[in-house]
C-alpha positions in Angstrom: 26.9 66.2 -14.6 24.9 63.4 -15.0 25.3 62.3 -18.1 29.2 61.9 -17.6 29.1 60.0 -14.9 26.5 57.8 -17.0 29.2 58.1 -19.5 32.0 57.3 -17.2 29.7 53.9 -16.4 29.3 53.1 -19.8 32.8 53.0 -20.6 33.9 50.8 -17.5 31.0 48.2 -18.5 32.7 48.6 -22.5 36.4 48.0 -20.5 35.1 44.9 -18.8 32.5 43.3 -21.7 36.1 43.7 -24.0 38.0 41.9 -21.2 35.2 39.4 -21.1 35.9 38.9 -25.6 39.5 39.1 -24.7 39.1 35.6 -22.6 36.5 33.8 -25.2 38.6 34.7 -27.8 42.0 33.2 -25.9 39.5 29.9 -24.8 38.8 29.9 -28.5 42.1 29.9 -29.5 43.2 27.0 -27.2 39.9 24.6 -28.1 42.0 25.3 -31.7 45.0 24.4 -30.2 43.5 21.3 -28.8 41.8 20.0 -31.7 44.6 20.2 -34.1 46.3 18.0 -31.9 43.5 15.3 -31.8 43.0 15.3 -35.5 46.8 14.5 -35.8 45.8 11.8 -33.3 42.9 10.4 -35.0 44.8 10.4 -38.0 47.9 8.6 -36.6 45.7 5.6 -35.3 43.2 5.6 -38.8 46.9 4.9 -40.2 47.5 2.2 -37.6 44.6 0.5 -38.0 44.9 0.4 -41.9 48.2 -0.9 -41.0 47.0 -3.6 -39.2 44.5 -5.0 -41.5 47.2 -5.1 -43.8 49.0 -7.8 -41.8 48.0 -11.4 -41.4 46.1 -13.2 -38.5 49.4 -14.8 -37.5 51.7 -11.9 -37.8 53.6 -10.5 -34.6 52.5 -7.0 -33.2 54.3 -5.4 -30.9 53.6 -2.7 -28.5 55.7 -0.3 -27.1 55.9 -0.1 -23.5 58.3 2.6 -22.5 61.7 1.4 -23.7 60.7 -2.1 -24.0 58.7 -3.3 -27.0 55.9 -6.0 -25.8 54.4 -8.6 -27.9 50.6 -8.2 -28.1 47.5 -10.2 -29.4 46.6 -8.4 -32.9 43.1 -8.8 -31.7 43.5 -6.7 -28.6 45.7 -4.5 -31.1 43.1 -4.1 -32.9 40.5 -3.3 -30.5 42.8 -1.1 -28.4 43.5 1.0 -32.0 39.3 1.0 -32.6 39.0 2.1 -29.0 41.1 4.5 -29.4 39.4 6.4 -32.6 36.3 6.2 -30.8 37.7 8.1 -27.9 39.4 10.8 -30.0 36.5 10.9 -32.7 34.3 12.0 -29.4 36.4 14.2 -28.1 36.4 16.1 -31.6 32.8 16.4 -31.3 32.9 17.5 -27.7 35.2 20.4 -28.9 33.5 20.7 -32.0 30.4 21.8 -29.6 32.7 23.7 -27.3 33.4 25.2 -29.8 30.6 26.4 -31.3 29.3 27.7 -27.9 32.4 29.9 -27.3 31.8 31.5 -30.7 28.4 32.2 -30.3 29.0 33.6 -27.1 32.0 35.7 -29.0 29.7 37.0 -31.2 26.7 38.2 -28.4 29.7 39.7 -26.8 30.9 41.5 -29.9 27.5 43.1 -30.4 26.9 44.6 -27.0 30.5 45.7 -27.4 29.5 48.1 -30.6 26.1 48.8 -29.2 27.8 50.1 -25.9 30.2 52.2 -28.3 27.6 53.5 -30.3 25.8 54.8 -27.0 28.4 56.1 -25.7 29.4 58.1 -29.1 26.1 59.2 -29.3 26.3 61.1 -25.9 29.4 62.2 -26.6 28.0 63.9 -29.4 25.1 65.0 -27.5 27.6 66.5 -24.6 29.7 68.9 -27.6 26.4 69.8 -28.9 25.7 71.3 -25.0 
């Protein structure tokens, strides 16, 4: 009698640690999500920049402002496009660390899972022995 209610325990605690992989593995999919769309990003403005140093000093840049296209300094261009690599470049890293973290902990939770099955197949092979 004991043993199934240890069994019974066993097999909640598997329900909830596969809930627990069900979330990393949807928080790992979304980090994904995320940082596809920041290397498109990174690699729109690394095409902007190039761009830019294409053009001369004197050369008119413009900058679109909702519907209205503003005239802009192609040094502050320039900066504002540099600025903006350096923000998306960290953010990469930041998910790239994430990342890494939500594997890792996909991975602990992945062996405790089969651990916790194999426990629980052994005594269900020790209860039809009985």
């Amino acid at each position: 009698m004991a043993s199934s209610a240890s069994l019974l325990e066993l097999q909640r605690d598997l329900e909830n640690k596969a809930n627990d992989l069900s979330k990393l593995q949807k928080d790992i999919s979304k980090n994904h999500q995320i940082r596809k769309k920041y290397t498109i990003q990174l690699g729109e403005n690394e095409l902007v920049l190039k761009e830019l140093d294409l053009l001369n000093d004197d050369a008119n840049v413009y900058k679109l402002i909702g519907p209205v296209l503003v005239k802009q300094d192609m040094a502050e261009a320039n900066a504002n496009v540099k600025k903006r690599i350096e923000y998306i470049s960290a953010e990469l890293k930041r998910l790239d660390s994430t990342l890494q973290d939500l594997e890792d902990k996909q991975n602990n939770k992945k062996e405790t899972i089969l651990k916790l099955q194999q426990k629980i197949q052994s005594l269900q092979a020790g209860k039809g022995k009985a």
